[in-house]
ZADO-1210 file (C-alpha; in nm, 4 decimals, padded with zeros to 6 digits):
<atoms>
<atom x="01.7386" y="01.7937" z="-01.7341" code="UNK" pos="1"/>
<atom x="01.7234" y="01.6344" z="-01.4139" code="UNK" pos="2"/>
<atom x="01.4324" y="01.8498" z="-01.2942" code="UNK" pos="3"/>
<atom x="01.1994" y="01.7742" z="-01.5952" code="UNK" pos="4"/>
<atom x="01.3175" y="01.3655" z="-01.5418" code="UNK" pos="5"/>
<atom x="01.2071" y="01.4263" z="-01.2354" code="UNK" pos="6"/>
<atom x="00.8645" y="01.6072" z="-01.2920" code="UNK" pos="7"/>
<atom x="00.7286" y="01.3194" z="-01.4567" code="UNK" pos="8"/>
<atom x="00.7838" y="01.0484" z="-01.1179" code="UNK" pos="9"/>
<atom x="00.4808" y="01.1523" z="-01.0390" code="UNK" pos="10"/>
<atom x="00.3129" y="00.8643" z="-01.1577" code="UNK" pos="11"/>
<atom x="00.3902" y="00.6194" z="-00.9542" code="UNK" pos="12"/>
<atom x="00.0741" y="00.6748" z="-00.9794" code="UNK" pos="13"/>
<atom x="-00.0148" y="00.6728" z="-00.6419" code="UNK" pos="14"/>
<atom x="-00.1793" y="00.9072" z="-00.4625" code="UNK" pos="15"/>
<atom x="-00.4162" y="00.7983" z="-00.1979" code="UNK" pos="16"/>
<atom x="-00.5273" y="00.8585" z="00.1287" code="UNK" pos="17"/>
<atom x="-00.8415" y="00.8405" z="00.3390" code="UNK" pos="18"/>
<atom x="-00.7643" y="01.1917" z="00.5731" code="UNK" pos="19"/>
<atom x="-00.6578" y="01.4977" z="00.4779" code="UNK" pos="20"/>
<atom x="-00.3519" y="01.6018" z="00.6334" code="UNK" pos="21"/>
<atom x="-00.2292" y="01.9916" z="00.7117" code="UNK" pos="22"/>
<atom x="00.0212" y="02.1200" z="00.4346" code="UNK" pos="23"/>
<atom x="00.3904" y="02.0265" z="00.5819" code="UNK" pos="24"/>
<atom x="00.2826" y="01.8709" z="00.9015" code="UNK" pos="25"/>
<atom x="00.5653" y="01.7047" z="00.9078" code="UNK" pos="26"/>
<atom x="00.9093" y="01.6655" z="00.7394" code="UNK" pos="27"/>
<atom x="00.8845" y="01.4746" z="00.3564" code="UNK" pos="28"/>
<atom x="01.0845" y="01.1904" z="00.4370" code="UNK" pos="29"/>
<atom x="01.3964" y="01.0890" z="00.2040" code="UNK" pos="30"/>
<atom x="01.3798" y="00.6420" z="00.1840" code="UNK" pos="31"/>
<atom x="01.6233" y="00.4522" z="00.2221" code="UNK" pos="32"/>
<atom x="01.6368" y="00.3073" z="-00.1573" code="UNK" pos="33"/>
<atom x="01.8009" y="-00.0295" z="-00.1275" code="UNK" pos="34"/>
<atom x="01.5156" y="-00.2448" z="00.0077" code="UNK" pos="35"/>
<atom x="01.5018" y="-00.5178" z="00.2614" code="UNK" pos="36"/>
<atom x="01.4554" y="-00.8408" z="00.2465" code="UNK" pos="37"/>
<atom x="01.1516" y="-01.0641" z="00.2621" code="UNK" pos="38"/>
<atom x="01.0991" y="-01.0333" z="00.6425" code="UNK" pos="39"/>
<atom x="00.8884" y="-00.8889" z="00.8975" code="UNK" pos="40"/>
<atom x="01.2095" y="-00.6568" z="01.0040" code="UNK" pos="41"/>
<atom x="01.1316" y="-00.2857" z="01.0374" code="UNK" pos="42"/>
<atom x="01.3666" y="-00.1532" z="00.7681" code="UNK" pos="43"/>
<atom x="01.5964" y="00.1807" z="00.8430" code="UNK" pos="44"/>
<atom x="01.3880" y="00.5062" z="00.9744" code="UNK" pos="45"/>
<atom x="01.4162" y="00.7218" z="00.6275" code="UNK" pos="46"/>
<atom x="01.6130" y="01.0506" z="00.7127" code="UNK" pos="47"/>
<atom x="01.3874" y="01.3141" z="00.7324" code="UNK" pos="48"/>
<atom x="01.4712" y="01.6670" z="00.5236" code="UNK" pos="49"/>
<atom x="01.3329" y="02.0156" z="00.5435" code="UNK" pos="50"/>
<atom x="01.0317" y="02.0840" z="00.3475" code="UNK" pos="51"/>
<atom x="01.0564" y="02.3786" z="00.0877" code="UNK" pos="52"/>
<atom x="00.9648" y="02.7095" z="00.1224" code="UNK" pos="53"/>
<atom x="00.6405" y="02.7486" z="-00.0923" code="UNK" pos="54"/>
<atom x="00.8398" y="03.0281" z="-00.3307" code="UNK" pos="55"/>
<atom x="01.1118" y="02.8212" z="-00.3890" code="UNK" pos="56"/>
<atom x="01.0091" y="02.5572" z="-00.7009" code="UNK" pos="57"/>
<atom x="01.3146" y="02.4535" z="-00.8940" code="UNK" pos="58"/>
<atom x="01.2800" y="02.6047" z="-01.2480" code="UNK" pos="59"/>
<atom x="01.1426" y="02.3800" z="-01.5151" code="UNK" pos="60"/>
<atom x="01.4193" y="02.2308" z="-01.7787" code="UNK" pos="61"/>
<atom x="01.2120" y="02.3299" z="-02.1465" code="UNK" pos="62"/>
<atom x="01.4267" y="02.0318" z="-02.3430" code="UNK" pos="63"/>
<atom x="01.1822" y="01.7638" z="-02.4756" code="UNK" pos="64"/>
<atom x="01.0720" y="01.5231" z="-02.2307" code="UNK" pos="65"/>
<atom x="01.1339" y="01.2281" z="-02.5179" code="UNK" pos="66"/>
<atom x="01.3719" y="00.9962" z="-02.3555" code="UNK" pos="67"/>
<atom x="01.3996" y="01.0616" z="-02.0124" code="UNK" pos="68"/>
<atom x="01.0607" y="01.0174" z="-01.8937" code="UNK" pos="69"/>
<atom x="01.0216" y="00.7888" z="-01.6185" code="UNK" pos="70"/>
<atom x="00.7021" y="00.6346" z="-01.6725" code="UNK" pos="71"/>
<atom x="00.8717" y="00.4362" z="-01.9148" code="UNK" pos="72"/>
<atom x="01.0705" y="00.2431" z="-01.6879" code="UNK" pos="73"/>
<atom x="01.0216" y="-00.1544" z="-01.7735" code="UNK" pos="74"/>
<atom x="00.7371" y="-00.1941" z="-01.5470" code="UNK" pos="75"/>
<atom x="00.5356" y="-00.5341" z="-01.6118" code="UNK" pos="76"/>
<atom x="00.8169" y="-00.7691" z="-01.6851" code="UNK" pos="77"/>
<atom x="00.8794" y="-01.0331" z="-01.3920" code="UNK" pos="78"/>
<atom x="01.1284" y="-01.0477" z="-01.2059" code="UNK" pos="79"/>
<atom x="01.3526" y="-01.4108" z="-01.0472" code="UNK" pos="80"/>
<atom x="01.3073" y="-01.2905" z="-00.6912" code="UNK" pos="81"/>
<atom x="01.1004" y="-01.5366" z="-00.4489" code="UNK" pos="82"/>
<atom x="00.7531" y="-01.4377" z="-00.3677" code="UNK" pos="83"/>
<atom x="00.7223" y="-01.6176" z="00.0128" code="UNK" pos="84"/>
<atom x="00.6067" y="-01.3622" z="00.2582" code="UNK" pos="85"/>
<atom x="00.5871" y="-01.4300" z="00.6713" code="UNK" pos="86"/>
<atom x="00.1705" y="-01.4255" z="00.7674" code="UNK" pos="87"/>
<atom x="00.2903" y="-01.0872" z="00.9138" code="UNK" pos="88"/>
<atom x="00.3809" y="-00.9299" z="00.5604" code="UNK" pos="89"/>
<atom x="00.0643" y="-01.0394" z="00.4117" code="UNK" pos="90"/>
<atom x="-00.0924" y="-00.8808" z="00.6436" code="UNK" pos="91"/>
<atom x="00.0486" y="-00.5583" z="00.5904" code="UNK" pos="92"/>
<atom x="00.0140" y="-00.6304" z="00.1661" code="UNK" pos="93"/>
<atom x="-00.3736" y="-00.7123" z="00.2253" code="UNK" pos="94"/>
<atom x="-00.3963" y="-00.4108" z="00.4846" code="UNK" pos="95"/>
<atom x="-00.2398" y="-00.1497" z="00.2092" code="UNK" pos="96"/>
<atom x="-00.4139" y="-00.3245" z="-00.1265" code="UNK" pos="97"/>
<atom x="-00.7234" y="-00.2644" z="00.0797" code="UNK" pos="98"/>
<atom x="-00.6074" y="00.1107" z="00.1553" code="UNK" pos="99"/>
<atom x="-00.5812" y="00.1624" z="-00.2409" code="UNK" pos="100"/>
<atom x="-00.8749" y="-00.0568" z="-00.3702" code="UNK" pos="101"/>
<atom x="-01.0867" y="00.1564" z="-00.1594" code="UNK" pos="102"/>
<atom x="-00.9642" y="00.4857" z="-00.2659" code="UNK" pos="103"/>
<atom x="-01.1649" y="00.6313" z="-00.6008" code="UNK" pos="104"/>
<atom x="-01.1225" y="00.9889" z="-00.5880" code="UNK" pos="105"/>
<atom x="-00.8213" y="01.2464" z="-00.4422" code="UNK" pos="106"/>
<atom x="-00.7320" y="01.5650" z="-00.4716" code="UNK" pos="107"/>
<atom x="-00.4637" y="01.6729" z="-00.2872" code="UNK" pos="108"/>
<atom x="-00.1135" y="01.8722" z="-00.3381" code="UNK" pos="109"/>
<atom x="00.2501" y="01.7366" z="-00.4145" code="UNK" pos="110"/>
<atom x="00.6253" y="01.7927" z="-00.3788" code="UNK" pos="111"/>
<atom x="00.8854" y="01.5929" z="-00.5690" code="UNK" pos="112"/>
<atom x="01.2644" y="01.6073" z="-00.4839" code="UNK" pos="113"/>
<atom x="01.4501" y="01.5185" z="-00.7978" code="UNK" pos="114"/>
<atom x="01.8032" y="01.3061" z="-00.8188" code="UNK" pos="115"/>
<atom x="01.9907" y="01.6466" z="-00.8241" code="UNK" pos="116"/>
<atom x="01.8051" y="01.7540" z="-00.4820" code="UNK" pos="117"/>
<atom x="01.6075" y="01.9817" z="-00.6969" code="UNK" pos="118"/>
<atom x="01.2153" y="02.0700" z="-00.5924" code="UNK" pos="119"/>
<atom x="00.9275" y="02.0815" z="-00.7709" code="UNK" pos="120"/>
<atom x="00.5585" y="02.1455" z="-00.6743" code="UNK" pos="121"/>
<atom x="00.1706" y="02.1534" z="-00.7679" code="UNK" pos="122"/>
<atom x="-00.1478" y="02.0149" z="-00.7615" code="UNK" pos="123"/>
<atom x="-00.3023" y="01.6515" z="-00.8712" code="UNK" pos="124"/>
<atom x="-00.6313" y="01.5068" z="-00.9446" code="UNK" pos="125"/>
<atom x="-00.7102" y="01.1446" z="-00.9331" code="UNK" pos="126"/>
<atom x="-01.0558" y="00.9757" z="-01.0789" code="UNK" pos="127"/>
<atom x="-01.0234" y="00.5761" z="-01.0740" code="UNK" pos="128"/>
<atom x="-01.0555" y="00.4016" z="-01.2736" code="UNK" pos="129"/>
<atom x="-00.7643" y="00.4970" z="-01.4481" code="UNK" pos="130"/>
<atom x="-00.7232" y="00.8483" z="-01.4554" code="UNK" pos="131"/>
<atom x="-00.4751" y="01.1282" z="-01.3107" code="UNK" pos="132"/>
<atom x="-00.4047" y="01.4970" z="-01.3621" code="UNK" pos="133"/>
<atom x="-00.0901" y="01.6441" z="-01.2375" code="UNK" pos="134"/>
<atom x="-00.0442" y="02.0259" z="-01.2741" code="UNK" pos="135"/>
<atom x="00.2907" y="02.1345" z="-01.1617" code="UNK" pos="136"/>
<atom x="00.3429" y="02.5409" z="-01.0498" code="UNK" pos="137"/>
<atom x="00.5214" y="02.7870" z="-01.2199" code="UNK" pos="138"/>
<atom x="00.7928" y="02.8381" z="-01.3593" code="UNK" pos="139"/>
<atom x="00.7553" y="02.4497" z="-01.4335" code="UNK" pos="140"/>
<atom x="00.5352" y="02.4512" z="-01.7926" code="UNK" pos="141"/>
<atom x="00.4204" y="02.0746" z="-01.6929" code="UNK" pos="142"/>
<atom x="00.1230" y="01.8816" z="-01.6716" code="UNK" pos="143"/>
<atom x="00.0959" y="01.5337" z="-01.6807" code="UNK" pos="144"/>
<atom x="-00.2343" y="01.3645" z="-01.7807" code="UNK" pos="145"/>
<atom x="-00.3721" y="00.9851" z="-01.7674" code="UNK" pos="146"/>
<atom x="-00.7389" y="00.9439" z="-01.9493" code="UNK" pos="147"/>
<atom x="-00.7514" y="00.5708" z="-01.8796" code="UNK" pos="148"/>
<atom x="-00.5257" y="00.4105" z="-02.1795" code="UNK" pos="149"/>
<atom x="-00.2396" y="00.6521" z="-02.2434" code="UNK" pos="150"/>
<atom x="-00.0466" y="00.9065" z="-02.0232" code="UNK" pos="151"/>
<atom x="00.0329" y="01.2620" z="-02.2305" code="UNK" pos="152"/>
<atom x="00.3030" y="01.4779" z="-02.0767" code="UNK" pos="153"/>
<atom x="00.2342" y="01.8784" z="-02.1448" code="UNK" pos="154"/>
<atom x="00.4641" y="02.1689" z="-02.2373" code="UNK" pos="155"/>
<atom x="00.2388" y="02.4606" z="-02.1730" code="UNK" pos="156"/>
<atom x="00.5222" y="02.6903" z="-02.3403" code="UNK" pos="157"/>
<atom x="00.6369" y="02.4783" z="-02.5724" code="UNK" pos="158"/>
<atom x="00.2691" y="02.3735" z="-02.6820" code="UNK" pos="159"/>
<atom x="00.4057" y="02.0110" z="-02.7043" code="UNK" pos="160"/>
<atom x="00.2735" y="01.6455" z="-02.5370" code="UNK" pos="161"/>
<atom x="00.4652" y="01.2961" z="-02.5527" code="UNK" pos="162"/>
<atom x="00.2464" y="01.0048" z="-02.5147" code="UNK" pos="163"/>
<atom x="00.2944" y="00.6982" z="-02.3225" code="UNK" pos="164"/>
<atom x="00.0736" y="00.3900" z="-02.2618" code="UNK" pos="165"/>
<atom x="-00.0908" y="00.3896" z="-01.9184" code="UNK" pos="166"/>
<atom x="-00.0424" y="-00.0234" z="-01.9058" code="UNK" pos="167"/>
<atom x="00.3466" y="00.0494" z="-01.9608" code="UNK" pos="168"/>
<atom x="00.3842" y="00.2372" z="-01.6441" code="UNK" pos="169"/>
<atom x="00.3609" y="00.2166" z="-01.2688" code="UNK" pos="170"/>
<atom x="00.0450" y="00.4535" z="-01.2538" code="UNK" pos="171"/>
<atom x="-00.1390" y="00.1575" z="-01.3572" code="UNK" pos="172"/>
<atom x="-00.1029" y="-00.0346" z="-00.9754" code="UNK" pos="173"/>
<atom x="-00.2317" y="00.2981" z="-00.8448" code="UNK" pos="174"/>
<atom x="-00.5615" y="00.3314" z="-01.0929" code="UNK" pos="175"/>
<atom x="-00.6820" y="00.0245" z="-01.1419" code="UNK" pos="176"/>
<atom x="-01.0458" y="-00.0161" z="-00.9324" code="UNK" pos="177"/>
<atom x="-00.8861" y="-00.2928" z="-00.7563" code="UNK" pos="178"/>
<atom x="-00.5261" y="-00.3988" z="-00.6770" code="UNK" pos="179"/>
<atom x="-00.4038" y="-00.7061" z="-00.4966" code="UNK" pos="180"/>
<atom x="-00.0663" y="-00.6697" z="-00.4372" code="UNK" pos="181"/>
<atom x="00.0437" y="-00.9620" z="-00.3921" code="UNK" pos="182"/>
<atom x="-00.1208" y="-01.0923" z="-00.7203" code="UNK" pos="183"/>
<atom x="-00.0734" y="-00.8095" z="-00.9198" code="UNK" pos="184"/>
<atom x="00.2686" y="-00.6805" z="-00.8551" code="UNK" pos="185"/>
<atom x="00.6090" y="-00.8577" z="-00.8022" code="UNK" pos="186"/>
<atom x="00.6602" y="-00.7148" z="-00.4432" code="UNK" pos="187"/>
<atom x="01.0254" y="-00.7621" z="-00.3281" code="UNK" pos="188"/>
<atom x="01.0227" y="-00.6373" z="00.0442" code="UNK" pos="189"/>
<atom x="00.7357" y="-00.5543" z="00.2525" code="UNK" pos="190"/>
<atom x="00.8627" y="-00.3935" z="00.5967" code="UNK" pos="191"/>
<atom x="00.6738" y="-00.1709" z="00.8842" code="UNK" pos="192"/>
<atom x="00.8175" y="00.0661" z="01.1618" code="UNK" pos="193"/>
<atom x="00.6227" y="00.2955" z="01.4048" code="UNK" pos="194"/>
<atom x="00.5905" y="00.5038" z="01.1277" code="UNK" pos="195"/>
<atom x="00.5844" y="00.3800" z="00.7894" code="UNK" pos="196"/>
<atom x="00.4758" y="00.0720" z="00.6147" code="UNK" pos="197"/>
<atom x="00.7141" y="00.0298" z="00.3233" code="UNK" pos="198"/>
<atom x="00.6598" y="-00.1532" z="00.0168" code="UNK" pos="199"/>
<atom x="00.8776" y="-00.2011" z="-00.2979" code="UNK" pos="200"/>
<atom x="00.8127" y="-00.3327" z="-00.6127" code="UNK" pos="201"/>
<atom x="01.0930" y="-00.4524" z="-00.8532" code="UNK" pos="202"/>
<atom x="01.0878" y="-00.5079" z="-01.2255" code="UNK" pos="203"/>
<atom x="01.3565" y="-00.6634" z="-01.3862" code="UNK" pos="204"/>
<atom x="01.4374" y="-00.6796" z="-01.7952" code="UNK" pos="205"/>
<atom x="01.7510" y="-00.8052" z="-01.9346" code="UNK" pos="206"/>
<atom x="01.8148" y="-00.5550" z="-02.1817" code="UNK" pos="207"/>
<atom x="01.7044" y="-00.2651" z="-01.9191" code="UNK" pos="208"/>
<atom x="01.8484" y="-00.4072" z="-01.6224" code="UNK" pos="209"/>
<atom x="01.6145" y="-00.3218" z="-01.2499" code="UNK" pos="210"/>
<atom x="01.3617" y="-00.0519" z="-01.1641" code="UNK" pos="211"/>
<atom x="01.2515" y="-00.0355" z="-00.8025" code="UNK" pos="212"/>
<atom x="00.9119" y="00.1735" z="-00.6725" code="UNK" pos="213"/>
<atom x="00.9350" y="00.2246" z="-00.3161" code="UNK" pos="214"/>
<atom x="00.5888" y="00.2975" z="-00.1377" code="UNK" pos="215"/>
<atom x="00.5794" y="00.4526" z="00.2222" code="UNK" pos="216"/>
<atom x="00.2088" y="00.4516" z="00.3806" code="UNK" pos="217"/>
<atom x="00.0826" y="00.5666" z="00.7470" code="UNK" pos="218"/>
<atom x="00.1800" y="00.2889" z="00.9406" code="UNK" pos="219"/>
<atom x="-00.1871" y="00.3421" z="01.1882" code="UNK" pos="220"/>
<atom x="-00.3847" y="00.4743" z="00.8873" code="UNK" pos="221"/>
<atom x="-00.2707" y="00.2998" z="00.5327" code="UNK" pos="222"/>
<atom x="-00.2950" y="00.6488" z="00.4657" code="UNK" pos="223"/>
<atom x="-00.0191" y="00.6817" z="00.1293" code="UNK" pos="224"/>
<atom x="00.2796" y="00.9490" z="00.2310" code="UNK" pos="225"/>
<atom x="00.5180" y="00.9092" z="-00.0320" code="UNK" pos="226"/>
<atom x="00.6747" y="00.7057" z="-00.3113" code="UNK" pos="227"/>
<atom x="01.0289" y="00.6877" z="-00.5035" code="UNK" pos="228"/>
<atom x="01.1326" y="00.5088" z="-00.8127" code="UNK" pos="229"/>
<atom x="01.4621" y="00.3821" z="-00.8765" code="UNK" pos="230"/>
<atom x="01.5365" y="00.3557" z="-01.2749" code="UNK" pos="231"/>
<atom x="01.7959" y="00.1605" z="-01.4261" code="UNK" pos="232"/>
<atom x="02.0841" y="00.3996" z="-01.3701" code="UNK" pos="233"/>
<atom x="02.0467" y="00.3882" z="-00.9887" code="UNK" pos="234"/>
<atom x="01.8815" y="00.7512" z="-01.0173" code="UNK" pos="235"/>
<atom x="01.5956" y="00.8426" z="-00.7413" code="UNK" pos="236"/>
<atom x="01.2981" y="01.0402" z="-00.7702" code="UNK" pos="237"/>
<atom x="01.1251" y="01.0740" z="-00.4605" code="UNK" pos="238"/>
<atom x="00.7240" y="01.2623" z="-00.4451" code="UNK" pos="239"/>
<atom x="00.5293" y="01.3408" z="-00.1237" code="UNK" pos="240"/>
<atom x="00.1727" y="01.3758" z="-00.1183" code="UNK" pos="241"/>
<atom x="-00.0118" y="01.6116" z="00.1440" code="UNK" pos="242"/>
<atom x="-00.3713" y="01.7744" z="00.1995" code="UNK" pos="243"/>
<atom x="-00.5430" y="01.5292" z="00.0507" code="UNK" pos="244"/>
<atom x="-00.9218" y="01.5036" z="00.0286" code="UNK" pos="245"/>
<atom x="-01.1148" y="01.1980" z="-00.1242" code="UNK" pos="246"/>
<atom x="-01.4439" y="01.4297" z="-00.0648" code="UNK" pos="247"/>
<atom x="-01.4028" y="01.6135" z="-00.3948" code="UNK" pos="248"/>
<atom x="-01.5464" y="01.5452" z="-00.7566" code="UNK" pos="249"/>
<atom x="-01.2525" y="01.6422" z="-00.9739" code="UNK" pos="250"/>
<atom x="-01.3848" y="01.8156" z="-01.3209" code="UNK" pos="251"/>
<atom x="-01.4135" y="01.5622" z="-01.6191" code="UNK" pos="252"/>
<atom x="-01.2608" y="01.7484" z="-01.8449" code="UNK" pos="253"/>
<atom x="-00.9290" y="01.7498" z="-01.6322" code="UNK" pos="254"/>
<atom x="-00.8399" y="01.4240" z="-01.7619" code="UNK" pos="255"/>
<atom x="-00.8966" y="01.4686" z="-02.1943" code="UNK" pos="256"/>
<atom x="-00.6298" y="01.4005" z="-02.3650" code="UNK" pos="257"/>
<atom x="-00.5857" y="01.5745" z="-02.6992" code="UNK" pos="258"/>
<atom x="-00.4287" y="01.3333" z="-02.9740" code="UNK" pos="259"/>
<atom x="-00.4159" y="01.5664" z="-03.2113" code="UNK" pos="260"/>
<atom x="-00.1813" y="01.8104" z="-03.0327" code="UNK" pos="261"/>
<atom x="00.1715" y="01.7787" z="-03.2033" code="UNK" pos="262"/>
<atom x="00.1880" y="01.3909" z="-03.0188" code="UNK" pos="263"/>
<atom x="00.5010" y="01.2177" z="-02.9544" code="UNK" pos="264"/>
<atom x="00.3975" y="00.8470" z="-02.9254" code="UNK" pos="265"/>
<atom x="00.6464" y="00.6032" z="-02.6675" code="UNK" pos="266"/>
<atom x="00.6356" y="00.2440" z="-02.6676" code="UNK" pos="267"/>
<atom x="00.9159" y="00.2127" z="-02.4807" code="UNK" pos="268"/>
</atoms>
């Protein structure tokens, strides 16, 4: 169960970068997850772990994906924090809304580490405005699709989707045509090291409790390198994006969603 909680992260929608980097050039970083405070402190270097071996997926949990997907953490709702930032940390907030405004296509390839330590693996496809393709490798039966209002989640086995509103989830930072950070999101902690420029976003609901989205960019290119959410329960899901072109056209018909196809419909 954790596995297939874990294959839908992948949203966090955000998948950008303006160079394409060589598959496992370097170690996929595991964040710190509590973030820092408003300040212009570097936060804690992120332990870095071994990436997988390309045979080694973690097999894909077939249970319905009703419940326990993680796009449909309370994203949207506002949350009491302050919202003062030193000149420094608007900087870096202008620097990597920039980064992602700019950004319209990107193909590239993914690895997610799920709370349980467990790997999964694919392929994604990203056409702004608002639309994402996410096809994870066997044995994982997944695919997770955004046509520009609604996210569907795939069972290739099963022959099953669950539906989701893309407004409702934190894909919708990543898509839009333009994002200003600072405007658009409730950013809790903006931070920068000789590595990484972290960024975290916190939504808080009273009947949910907190979800955090932790963003880690190139700190000399803006160039994205990973992102974890944080859902209610404290759980991680952490995804790492590498060779990633912004030269390619991805297909049209990656991103058609078919309503008719045994649907599952989520407000939540």
């Amino acid at each position: 169960m954790a596995s297939q909680r874990a294959t839908l992260i992948l949203a966090a929608a955000i998948c950008a970068s303006l160079a394409i980097a060589p598959a496992w050039g370097e170690n996929v970083p595991l964040p710190v997850p509590a973030p820092q405070a408003k300040s212009d402190d570097a936060p804690v270097p992120p332990a870095p772990i071994p990436p997988p071996p390309a045979d080694t997926a973690a097999p894909a949990d077939s249970s319905s994906s009703h419940g326990f997907f993680p796009f449909s953490l309370p994203f949207g709702g506002s949350s009491d924090q302050a919202t003062a930032f030193t000149p420094a940390q608007r900087t870096l907030l202008e620097r990597v809304s920039k980064y992602l405004s700019n950004m319209q296509t990107l193909v590239g390839n993914f690895v997610q580490i799920a709370p349980d330590g467990s790997r999964t693996d694919g392929t994604f496809y990203i056409q702004k405005p608002g639309k994402v393709r996410f096809e994870y490798n066997p044995p994982s039966p997944t695919e997770v699709i955004a046509d520009g209002s609604s996210v569907a989640v795939r069972n290739r086995d099963l022959l099953t989707q669950d539906l989701w509103p893309l407004s409702q989830t934190p894909l919708r930072y990543l898509l839009a045509d333009h994002i200003n950070l600072i405007r658009d999101t409730d950013v809790v902690s903006v931070s920068s090291d000789d590595k990484f420029i972290t960024v975290v976003i916190e939504e808080k609901q009273v009947m949910v409790g907190t979800s955090r989205l932790m963003v880690m960019f190139d700190a000399k290119t803006s160039a994205l390198k990973q992102w974890t959410v944080t859902d209610p329960q404290g759980l991680d899901t952490t995804v790492s994006v590498y060779n990633l072109d912004t030269t390619k056209k991805p297909d049209p018909n990656l991103f058609v969603i078919n309503y008719t196809r045994n649907p599952s419909i989520s407000n939540q």
